[in-house]
TORKESE-511732 format. One line per 8 residues: their letters; for each residue x, y, z of N, C-alpha, C. Coordinates in steps of 0.05 Angstrom, whole numbers, plus 5000, padded with zeros to 4 digits. Layout:
residues N
a	X Y Z X Y Z X Y Z  ... .
This chain:
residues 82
xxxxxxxx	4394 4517 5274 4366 4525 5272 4361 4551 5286  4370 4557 5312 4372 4581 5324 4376 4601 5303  4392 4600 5297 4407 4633 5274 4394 4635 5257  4378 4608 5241 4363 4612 5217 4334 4628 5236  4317 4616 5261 4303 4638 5261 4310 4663 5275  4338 4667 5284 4338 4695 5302 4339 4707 5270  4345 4707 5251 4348 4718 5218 4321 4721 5212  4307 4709 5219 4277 4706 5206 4267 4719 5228 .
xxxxxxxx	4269 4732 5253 4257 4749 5269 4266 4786 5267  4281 4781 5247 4289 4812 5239 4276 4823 5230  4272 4848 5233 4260 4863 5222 4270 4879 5193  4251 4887 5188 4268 4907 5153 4283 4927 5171  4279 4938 5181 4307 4956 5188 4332 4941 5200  4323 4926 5216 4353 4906 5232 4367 4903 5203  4355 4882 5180 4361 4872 5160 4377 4896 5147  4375 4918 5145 4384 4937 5134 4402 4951 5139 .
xxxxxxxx	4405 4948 5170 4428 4951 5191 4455 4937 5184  4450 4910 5187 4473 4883 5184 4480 4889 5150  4460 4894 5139 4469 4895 5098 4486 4914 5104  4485 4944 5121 4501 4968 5120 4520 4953 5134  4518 4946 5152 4545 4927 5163 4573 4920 5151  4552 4908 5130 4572 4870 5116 4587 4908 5095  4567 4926 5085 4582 4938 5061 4595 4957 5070  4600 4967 5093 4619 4979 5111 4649 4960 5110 .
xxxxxxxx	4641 4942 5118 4669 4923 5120 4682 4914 5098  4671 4919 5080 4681 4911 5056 4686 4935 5046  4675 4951 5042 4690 4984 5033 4723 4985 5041  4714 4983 5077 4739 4991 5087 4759 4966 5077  4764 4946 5072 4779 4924 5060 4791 4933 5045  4766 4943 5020 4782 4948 4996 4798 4970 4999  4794 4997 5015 4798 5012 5020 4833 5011 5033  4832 4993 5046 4853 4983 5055 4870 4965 5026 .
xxxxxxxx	4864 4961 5013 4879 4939 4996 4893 4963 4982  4867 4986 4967 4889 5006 4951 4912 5017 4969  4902 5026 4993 4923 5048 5004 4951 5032 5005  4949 4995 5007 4972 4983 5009 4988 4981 4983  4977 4982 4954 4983 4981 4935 4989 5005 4918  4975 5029 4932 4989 5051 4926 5024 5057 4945  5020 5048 4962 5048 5052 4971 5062 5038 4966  5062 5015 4954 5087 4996 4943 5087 5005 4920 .
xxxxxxxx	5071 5022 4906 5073 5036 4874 5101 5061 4888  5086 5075 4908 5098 5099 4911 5134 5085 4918  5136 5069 4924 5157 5053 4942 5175 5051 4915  5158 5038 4893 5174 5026 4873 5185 5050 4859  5167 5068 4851 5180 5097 4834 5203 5105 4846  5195 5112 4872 5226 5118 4892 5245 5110 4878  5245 5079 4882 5268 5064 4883 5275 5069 4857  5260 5060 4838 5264 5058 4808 5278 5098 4800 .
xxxxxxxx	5278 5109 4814 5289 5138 4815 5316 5133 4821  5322 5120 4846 5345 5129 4859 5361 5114 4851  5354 5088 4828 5364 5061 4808 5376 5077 4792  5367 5101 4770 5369 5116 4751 5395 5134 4757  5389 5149 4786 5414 5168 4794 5431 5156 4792  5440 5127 4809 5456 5103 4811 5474 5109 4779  5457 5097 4759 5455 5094 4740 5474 5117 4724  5460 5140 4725 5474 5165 4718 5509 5177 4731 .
xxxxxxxx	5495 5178 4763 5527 5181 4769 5550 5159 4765  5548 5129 4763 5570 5119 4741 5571 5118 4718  5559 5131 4702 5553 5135 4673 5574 5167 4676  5582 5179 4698 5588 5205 4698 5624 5198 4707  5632 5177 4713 5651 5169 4725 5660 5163 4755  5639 5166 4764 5635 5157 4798 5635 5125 4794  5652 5111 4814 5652 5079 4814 5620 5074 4827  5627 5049 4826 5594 5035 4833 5591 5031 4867 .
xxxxxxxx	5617 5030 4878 5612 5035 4907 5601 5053 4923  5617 5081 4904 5611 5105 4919 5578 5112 4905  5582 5111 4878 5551 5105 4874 5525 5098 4889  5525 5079 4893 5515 5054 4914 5513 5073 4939  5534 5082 4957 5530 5096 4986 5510 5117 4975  5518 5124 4949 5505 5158 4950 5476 5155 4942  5466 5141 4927 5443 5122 4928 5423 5115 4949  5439 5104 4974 5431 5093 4987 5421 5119 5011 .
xxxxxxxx	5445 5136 5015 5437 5161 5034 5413 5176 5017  5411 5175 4989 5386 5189 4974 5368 5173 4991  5368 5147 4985 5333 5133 5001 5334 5148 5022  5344 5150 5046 5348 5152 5077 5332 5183 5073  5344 5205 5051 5328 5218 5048 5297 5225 5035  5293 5214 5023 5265 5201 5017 5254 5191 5031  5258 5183 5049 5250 5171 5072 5243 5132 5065  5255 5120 5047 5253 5102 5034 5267 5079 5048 .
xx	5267 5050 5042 5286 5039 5043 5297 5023 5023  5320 5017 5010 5336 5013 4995 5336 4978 5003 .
């Protein structure tokens, strides 16, 4: 009962305060959700890149081991992880 009237003792600006509030926090959420989903996009292209080199240098006659290392030092350069 308390909360329902400290709510009902607000004023139109308080009320307008807490609305800017609640849509502050939720901006920043979503805000937060892309920047996580743009970097597992950015993460995936990487990878899906350094899959292709893979791909190419044993298609060129490089075995799949040395492939694979040289691959793998590409992420390290990307700053990626493999």
């Amino acid at each position: 009962m308390k909360n329902q009237d400290k709510k009902a003792k607000l004023t139109p600006e308080q009320k307008e305060i807490n609305r800017l509030r609640e849509e502050v926090r939720y901006l920043r959420s979503k805000l937060q959700q892309k920047e996580e989903e743009q970097r597992r996009r950015r993460e995936e292209v990487v990878n899906e890149g350094v899959d292709d080199i893979k791909k190419k240098l044993m298609a060129g006659g490089m075995n799949e081991r040395s492939a694979d290392v040289l691959s793998l030092l590409m992420s390290k350069d990307t700053d990626t992880k493999k």
